[in-house]
C-alpha positions as CSV (number, residue, x, y, z in Angstrom):
1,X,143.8,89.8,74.2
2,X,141.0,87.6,72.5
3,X,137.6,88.3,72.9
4,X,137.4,85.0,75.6
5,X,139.9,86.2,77.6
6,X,138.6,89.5,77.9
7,X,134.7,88.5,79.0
8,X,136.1,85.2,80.8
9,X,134.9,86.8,83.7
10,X,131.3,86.8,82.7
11,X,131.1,82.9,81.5
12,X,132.8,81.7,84.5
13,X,129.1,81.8,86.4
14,X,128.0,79.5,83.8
15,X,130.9,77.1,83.6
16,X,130.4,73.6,85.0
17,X,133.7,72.8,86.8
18,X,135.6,69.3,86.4
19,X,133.5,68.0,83.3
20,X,135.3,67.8,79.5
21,X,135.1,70.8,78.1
22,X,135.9,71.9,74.1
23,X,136.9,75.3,73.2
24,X,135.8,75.0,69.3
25,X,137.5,77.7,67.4
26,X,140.3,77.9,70.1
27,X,142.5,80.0,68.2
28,X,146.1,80.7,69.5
29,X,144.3,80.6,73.1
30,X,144.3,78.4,75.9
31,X,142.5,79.4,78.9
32,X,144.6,79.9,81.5
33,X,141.9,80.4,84.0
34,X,140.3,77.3,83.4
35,X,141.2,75.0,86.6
36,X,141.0,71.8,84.5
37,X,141.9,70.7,81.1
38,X,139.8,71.7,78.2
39,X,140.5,70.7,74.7
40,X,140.6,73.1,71.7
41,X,140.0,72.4,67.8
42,X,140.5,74.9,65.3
43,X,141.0,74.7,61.8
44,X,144.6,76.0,61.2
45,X,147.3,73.7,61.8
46,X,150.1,76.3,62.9
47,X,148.1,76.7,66.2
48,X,148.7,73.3,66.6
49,X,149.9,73.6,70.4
50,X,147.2,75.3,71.5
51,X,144.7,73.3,69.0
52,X,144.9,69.5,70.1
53,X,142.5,69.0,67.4
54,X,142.6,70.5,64.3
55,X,139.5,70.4,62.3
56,X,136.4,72.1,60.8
57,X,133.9,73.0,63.7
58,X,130.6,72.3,61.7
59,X,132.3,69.2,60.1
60,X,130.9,65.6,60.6
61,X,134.1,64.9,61.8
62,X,134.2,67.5,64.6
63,X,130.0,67.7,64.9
64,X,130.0,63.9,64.5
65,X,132.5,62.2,66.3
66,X,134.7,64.9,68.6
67,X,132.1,66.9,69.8
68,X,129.6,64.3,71.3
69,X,132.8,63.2,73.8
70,X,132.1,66.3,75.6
71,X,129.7,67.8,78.6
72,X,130.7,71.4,78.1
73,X,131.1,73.5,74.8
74,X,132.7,76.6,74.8
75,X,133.2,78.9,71.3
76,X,133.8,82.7,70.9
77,X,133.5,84.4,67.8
78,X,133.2,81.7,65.6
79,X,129.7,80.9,65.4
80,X,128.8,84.6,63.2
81,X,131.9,83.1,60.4
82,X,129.1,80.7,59.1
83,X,126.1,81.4,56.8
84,X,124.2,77.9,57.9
85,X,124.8,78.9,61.6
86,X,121.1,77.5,63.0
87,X,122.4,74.0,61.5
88,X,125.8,74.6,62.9
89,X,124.0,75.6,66.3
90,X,121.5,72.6,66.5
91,X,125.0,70.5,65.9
92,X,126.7,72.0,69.0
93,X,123.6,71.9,71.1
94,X,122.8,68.3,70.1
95,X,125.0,65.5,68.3
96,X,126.3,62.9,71.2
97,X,122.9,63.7,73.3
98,X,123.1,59.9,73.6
99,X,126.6,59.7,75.2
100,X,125.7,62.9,77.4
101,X,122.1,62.9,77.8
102,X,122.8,66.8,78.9
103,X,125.3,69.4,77.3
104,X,125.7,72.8,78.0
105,X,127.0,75.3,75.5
106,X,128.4,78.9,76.3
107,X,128.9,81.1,73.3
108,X,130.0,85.1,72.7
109,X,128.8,86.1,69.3
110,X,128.7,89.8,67.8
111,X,126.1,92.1,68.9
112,X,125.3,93.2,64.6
113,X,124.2,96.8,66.0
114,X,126.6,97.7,68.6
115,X,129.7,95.7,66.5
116,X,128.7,98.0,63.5
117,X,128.9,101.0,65.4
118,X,131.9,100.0,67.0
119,X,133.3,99.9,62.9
120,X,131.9,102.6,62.3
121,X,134.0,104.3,64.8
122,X,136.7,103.1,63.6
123,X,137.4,99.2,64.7
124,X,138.6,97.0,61.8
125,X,135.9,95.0,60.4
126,X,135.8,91.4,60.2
127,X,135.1,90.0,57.0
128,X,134.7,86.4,57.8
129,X,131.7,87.4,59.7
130,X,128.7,85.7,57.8
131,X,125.7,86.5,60.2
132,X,125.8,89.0,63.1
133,X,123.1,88.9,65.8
134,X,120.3,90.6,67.8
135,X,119.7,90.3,71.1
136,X,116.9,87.5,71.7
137,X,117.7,85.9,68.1
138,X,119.5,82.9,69.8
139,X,116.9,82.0,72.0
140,X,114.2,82.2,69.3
141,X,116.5,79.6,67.3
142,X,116.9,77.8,70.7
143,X,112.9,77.3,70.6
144,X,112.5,76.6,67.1
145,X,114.9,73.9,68.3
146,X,112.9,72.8,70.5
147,X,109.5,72.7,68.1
148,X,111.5,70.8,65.7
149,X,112.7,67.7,68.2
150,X,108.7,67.4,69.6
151,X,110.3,67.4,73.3
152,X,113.0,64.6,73.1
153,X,115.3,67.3,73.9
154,X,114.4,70.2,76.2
155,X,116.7,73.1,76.0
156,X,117.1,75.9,79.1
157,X,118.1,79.0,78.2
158,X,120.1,80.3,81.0
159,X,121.1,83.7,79.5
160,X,121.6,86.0,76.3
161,X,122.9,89.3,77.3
162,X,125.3,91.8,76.3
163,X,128.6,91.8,77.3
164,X,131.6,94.5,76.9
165,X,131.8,96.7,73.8
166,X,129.6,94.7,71.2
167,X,129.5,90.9,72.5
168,X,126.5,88.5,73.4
169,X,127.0,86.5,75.7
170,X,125.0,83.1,75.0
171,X,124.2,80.5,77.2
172,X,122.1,77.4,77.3
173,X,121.4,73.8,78.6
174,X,119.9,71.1,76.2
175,X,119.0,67.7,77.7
176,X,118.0,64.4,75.7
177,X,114.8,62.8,77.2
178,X,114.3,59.0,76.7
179,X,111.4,56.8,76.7
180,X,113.2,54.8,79.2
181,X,113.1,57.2,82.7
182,X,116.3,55.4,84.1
183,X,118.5,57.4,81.5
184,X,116.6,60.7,81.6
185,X,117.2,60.8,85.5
């Protein structure tokens, strides 16, 4: 069982129903549970059904052009596998603001404390894991975020708790604001 479908209980609070949805770093999983279609891009082409899209998840390609399609992003576990993950997290949160003036990303990342422990006790490790986090350390990159774009786009911070053995559970609004009121309404 992946990590998703194991604390798919907890996001589905947080899930906005019947808007496209991307599960980056989909893995061998589709979601099951999900009452709509939701697309998933991954980088390895064997998973290619469950993937639709197979691709990089902090490329230009995905960041640039797939990504901004969608209302909803979903990811688990993927987020940690990347040293330049405030860049990759300010890509998720806001390329395509323009075609979705709002987006609303739901992530599960390692809790670094609790997953250690859980090592130390004897889980495998995971050595793709480039960054591991602390509770809080999302939403402190979520407002340096929001220092950096001056209020053009507001982000909401809807919650960033722990969930099961050693998981955060992330999740947050961002919303493009435009001179012109019509679009920002």
């Amino acid at each position: 069982m992946t990590e998703l479908e194991m604390h798919w209980h907890t996001l589905v609070p947080y899930v906005i129903r019947d808007v496209n949805t991307v599960n980056l770093g989909c893995g061998a999983e589709q979601m099951p549970r999900f009452p709509f279609p939701i697309t998933g891009i991954d980088t390895n082409p064997a998973l290619f059904p469950p993937a639709n899209i197979i691709g990089d998840c902090r490329s230009e390609f995905v960041c640039g052009y797939i990504v901004p399609t969608f209302r909803q992003v979903i990811s688990s576990h993927l987020l940690e596998d990347y040293e330049d993950w405030k860049n990759v997290l300010d890509q998720w949160l806001t390329r395509g603001l323009a075609t979705h003036h709002k987006r609303r990303l739901l992530l599960l990342v390692p809790d670094k404390h609790k997953f250690r422990a859980a090592v130390a006790a004897g889980q495998p490790d995971n050595l793709a894991h480039k960054h591991e986090f602390t509770l809080g350390e999302l939403t402190q990159a979520v407002d340096a975020l929001s220092r950096h774009y001056s209020g053009q786009v507001k982000f909401k911070v809807l919650t960033e708790s722990h969930v099961g053995a050693y998981s955060i559970l992330f999740v947050v609004d961002s919303e493009r604001y435009y001179e012109d009121s019509i679009l920002s309404e």
